[in-house]
C-alpha positions as CSV (number, residue, x, y, z in Angstrom):
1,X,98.3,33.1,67.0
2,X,96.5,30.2,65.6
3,X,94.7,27.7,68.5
4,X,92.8,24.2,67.7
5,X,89.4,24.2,68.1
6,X,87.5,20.9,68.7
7,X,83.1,21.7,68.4
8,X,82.6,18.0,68.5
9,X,79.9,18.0,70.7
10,X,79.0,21.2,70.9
11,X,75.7,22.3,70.1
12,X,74.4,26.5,70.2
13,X,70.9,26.9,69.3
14,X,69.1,30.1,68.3
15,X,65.9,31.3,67.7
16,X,65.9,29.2,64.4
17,X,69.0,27.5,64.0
18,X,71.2,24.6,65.9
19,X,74.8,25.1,64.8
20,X,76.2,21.5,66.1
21,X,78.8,19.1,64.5
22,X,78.4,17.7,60.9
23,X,77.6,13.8,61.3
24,X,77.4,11.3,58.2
25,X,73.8,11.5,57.6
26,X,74.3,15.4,56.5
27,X,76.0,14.0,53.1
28,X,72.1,14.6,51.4
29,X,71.6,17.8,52.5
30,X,75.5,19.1,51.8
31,X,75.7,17.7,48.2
32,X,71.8,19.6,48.2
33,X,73.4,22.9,48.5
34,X,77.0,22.8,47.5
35,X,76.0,21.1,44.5
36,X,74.0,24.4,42.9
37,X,76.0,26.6,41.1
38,X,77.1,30.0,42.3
39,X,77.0,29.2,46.5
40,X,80.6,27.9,46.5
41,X,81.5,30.3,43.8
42,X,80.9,33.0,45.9
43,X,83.2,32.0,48.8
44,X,86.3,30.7,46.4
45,X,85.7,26.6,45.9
46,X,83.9,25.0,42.8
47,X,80.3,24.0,43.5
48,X,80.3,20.2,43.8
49,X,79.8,18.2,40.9
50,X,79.1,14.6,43.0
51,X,78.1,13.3,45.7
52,X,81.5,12.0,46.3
53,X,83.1,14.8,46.2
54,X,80.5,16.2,48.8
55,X,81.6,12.8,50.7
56,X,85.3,14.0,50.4
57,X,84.1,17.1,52.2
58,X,81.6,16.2,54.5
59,X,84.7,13.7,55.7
60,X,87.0,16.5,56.1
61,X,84.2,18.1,58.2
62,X,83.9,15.8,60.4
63,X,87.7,15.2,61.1
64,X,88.5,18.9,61.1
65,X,85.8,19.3,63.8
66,X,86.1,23.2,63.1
67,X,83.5,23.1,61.1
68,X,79.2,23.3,62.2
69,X,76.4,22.3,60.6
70,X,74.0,24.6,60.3
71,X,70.6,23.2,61.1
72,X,67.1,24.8,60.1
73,X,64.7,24.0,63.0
74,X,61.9,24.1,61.2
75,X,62.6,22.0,58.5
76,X,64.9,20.0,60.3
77,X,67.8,20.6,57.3
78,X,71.2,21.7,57.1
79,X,71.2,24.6,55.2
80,X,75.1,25.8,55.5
81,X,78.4,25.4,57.1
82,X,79.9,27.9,59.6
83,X,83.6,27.4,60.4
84,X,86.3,28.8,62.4
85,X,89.5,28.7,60.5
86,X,93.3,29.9,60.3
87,X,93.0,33.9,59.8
88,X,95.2,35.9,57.8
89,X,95.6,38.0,61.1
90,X,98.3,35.6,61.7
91,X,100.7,37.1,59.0
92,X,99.6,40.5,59.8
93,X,102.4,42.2,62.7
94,X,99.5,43.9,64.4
95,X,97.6,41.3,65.2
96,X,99.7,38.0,65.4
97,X,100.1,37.7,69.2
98,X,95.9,37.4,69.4
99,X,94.2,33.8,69.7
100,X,92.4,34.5,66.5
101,X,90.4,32.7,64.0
102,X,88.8,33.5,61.1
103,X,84.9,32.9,60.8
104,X,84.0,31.2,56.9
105,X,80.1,30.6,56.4
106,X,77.8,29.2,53.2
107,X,74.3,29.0,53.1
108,X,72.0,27.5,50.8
109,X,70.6,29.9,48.2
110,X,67.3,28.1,49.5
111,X,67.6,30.6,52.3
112,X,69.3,33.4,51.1
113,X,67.6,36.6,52.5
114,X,65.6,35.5,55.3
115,X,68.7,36.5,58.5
116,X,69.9,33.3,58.9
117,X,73.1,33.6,58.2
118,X,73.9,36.7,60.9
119,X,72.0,34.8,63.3
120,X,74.3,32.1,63.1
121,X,77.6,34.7,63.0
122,X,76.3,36.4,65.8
123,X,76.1,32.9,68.0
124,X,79.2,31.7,66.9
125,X,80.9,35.5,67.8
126,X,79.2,34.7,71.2
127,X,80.8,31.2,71.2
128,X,84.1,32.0,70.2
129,X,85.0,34.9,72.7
130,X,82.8,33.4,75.5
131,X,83.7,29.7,75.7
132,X,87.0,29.3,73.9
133,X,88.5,32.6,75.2
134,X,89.5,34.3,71.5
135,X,90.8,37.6,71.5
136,X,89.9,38.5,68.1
137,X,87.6,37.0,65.0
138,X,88.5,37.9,61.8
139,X,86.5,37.7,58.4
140,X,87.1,38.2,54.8
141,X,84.9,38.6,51.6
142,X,85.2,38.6,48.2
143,X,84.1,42.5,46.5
144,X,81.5,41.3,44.4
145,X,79.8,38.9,47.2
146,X,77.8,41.4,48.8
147,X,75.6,39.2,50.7
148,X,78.7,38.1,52.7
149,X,79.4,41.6,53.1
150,X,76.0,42.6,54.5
151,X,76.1,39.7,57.3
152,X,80.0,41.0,58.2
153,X,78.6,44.6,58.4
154,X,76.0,43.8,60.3
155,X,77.7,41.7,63.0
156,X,80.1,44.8,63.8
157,X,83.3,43.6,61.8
158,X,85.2,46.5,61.0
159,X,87.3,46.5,57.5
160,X,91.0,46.2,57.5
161,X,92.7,46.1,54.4
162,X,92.0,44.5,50.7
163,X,94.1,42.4,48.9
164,X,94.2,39.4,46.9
165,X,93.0,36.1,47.3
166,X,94.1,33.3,45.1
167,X,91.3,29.9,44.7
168,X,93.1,27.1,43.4
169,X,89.8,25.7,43.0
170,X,88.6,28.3,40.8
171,X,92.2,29.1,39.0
172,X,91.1,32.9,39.5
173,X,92.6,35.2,42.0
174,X,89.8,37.4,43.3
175,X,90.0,41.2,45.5
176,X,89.1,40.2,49.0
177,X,88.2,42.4,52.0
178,X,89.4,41.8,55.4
179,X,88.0,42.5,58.9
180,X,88.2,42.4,62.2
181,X,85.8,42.1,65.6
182,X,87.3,42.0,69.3
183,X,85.0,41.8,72.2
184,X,84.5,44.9,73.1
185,X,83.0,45.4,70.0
186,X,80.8,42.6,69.6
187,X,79.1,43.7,73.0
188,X,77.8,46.3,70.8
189,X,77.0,45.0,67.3
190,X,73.6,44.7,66.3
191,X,73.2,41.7,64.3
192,X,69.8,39.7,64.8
């Protein structure tokens, strides 16, 4: 079952990351990333082609409040966005009774590579089952993305099913894998 999530005013920090709530003065550093071609491509939406439509997002953001910035401490930047969204576990019979959401993430291909991004999945798990009481986060990729893959496999999601996945941005429907992490689990994942 789908629950509203508020993270305005929430802030987790890691070891080199603050995950907090996106604020106007972000719109530079989100138009930065979602701007260069192949980031958004890779998660379904068209990389942005101005800064208003960045503006557009940010906005959405910031009234969604599901949706954290992901800050780089050391360069004081956001590099990425890590949401908790409706899952598809809510039209699936064997899992619609769980408070569920599904975990999205982008990172700029600044800082592809380096762990950043399963830091960040690994707080949020922490967040999500700890403070707002889920009983299941669920994640999807796209086959090709394997980068998105990686950080899923490495924060103990287990694969569900595949299936299609329609972007409206993109006019393309794509083969996307589905998983699923419950508690118990993510005691024992090993993601950095």
């Amino acid at each position: 079952m789908d629950i509203a999530v508020d993270i305005s005013g929430t802030v987790i920090e890691t070891d080199r990351l603050l995950l907090r709530a996106w604020r106007a003065a972000d719109l530079t550093d989100l138009y930065e990333y979602a701007s260069v071609e192949g980031v958004g491509e890779m998660a379904g939406w068209r990389h942005h082609r101005s800064i208003e439509e960045t503006r557009r997002i940010l906005l959405a953001f910031m009234a969604g409040k599901n949706v954290f910035a992901v800050v780089h401490k050391q360069d004081n930047k956001v590099i990425g966005s890590l949401g908790l969204h409706k899952s598809w576990a809510n039209n699936d019979e064997r899992y619609a009774h769980l408070k569920v959401k599904e975990i999205g993430f982008v990172l700029s291909k600044a800082y592809w590579g380096q762990g950043l991004m399963p830091e960040a999945v690994k707080a949020l798990i922490r967040y999500s089952f700890d403070k707002l009481g889920l009983e299941a986060l669920t994640v999807a990729h796209f086959t090709f993305n394997d980068r998105s893959r990686r950080v899923i496999e490495k924060c103990g999601f287990v694969f569900v099913k595949q299936g299609p996945h329609y972007s409206e941005q993109l006019n393309k429907t794509f083969v996307s894998k589905k998983y699923i992490l419950f508690p118990k689990q993510a005691g024992a994942a090993h993601c950095p």
